[in-house]
C-alpha positions in Angstrom: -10.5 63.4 46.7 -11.0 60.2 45.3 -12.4 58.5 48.6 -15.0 61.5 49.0 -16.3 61.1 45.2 -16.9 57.4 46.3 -18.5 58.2 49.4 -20.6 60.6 48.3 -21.7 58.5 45.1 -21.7 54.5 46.3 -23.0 55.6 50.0 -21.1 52.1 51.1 -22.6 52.8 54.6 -25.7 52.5 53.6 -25.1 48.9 52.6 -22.7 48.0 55.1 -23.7 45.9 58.3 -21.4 47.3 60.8 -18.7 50.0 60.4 -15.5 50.1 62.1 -13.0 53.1 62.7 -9.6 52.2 62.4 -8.6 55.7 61.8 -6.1 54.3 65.6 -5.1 50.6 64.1 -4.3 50.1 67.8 -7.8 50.4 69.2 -10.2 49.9 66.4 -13.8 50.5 67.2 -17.0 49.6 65.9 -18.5 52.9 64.9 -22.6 51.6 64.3 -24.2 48.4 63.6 -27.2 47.8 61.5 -30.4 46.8 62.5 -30.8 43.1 61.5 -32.4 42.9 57.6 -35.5 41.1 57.0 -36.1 38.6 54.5 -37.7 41.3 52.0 -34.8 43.9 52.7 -31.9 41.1 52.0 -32.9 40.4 48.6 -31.4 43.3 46.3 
């Protein structure tokens, strides 16, 4: 429950730059990458 509350609140893949299931810790994949940020978009 605690994992959903933070993914629903913090959106962390929203911020992330590439996401990686490792949901099979044998054969980790990467799930989506982000486009590459701009100058304006990388200054929070």
């Amino acid at each position: 429950m605690a994992e959903e509350i933070y993914l629903s609140e913090a959106n962390p893949t929203s911020l992330a730059d590439v996401i990686v299931d490792n949901t099979e810790f044998g054969a980790p994949r990467i799930v989506t990458r982000a486009p590459p940020r701009t100058a304006s978009s990388s200054q929070r």
